[in-house]
C-alpha positions in Angstrom: 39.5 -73.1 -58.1 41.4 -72.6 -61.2 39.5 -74.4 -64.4 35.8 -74.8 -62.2 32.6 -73.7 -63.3 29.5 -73.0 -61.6 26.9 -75.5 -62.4 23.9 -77.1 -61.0 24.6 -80.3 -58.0 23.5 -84.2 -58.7 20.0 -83.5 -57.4 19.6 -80.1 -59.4 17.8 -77.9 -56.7 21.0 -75.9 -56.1 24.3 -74.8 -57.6 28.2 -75.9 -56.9 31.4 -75.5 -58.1 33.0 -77.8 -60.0 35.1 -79.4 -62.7 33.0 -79.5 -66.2 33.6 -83.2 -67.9 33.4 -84.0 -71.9 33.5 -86.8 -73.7 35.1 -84.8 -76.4 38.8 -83.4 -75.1 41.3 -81.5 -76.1 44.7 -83.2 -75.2 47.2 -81.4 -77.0 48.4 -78.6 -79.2 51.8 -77.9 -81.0 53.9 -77.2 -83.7 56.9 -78.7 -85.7 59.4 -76.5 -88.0 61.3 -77.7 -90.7 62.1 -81.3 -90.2 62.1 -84.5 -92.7 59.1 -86.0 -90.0 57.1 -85.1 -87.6 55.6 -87.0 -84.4 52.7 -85.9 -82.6 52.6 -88.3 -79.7 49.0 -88.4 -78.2 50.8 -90.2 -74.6 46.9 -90.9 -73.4 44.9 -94.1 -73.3 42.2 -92.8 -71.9 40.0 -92.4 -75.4 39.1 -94.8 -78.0 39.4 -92.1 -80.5 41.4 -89.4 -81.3 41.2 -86.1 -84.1 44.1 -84.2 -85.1 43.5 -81.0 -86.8 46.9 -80.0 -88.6 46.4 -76.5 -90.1 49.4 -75.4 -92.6 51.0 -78.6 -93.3 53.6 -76.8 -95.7 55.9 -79.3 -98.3 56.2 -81.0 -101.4 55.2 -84.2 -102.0 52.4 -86.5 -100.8 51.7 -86.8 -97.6 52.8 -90.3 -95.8 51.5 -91.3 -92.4 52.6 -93.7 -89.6 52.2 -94.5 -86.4 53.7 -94.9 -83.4 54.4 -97.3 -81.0 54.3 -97.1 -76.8 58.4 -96.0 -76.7 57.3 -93.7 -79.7 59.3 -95.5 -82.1 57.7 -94.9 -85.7 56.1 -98.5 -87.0 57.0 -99.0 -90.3 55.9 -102.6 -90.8 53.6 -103.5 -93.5 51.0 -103.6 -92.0 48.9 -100.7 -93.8 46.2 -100.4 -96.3 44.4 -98.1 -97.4 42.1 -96.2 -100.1 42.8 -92.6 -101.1 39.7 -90.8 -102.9 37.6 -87.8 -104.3 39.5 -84.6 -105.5 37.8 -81.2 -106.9 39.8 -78.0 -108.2 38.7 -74.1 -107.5 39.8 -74.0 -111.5 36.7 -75.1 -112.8 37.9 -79.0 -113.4 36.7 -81.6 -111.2 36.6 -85.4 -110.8 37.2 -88.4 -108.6 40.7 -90.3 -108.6 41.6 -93.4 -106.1 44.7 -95.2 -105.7 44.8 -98.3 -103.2 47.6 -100.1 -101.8 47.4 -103.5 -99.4 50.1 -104.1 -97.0 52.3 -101.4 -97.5 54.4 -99.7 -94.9 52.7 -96.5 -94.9 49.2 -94.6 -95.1 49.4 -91.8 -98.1 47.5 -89.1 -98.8 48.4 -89.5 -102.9 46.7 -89.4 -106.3 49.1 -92.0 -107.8 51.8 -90.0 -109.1 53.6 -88.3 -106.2 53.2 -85.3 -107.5 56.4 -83.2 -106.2 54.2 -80.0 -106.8 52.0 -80.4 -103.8 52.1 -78.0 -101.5 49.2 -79.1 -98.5 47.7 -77.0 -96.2 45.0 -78.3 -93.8 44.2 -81.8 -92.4 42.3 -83.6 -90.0 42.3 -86.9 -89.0 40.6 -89.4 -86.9 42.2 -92.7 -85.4 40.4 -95.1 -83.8 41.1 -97.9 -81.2 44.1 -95.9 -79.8 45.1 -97.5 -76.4 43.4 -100.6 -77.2 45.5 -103.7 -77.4 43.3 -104.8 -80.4 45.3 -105.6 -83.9 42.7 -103.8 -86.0 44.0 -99.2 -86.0 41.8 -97.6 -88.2 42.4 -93.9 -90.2 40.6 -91.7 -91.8 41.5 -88.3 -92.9 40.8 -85.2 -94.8 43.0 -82.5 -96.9 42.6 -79.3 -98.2 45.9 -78.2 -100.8 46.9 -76.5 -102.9 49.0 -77.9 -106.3 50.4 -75.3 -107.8 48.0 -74.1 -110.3 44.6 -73.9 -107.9 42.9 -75.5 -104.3 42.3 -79.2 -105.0 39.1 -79.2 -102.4 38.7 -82.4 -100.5 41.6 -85.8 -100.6 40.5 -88.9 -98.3 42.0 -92.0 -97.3 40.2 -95.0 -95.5 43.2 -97.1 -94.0 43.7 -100.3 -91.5 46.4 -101.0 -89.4 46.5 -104.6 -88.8 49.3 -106.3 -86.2 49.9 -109.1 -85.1 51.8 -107.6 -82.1 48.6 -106.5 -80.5 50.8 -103.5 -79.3 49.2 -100.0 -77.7 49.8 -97.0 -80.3 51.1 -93.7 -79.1 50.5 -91.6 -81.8 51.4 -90.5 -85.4 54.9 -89.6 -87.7 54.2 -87.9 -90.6 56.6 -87.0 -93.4 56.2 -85.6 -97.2 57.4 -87.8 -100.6 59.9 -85.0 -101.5 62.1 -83.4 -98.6 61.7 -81.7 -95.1 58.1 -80.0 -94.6 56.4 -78.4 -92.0 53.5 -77.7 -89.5 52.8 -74.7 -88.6 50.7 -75.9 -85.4 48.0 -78.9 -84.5 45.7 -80.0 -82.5 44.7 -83.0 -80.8 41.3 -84.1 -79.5 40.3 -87.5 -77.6 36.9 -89.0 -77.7 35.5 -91.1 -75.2 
């Protein structure tokens, strides 16, 4: 039937059709036009962890991150922190920054200064503890972008989402500092 594959039976001295399992998974693909956030709701508990692959974030501003809760209402309690890190230019300059932040309401993707001249491009993230009613949602996350004047080469942020509510999370809202932005189309993944 549709979406089988022929491959060899439990006791491997013949072959059968059947339905090929992974403990990596594809769960979801999309896009979002212009729009001042966008949700990308994962609606699956069966993985512990989760990538989304964004490519052509398009916008100005840093990029800001939330979750979501089980009714996919955005959380914005403070309840994040996080680390942002490590930045290279195509331009010939290169470097490390970091900014930090305890307790704020939000995960950014940032070098400090909200830079309105940010225009990002690809992303990926991973989330884990998704579907778990533990307090403890970790992020991490990588950028390509471009700022105006060359390809900054790699941004990462380390973050923890720590509640007290002990709530299931759905999925993410992202949004830029500086007006509506867009995705051109994603990608979402579960891992076992």
């Amino acid at each position: 039937t549709a979406g089988q594959a022929l491959k060899m039976n439990t006791a491997a001295n013949a072959p059968e059709w059947g339905t090929i399992s992974s403990d990596f998974v594809k769960i979801g693909s999309g896009s979002s036009s212009s729009a001042a956030t966008h949700s990308i709701s994962f609606q699956n508990d069966a993985y512990k962890t989760y990538q989304v692959v964004i490519r052509g974030f398009k916008g100005n501003g840093n990029v800001r991150v939330r979750l979501l809760d089980t009714s996919n209402n955005v959380i914005s309690a403070s309840h994040y922190s996080y680390v942002t890190d490590g930045r290279g230019t195509s331009s010939g300059s290169s470097g490390d920054e970091q900014s930090q932040n305890y307790n704020d309401d939000v995960w950014k993707f940032t070098d400090g200064s909200n830079n309105s001249s940010y225009k990002f491009t690809d992303m990926i993230f991973w989330f884990h503890n998704f579907g778990e009613t533990d307090r403890y949602k970790s992020a991490m996350g990588f950028i390509n972008y471009w700022d105006g004047t060359g390809w900054w080469e790699a941004r990462h942020v380390h973050g923890t989402y720590a509640s007290n509510e002990g709530s299931k999370i759905n999925g993410i809202n992202l949004f830029g500092h500086n007006g509506n932005t867009e995705i051109l189309n994603y990608e979402v993944y579960g891992l076992k």
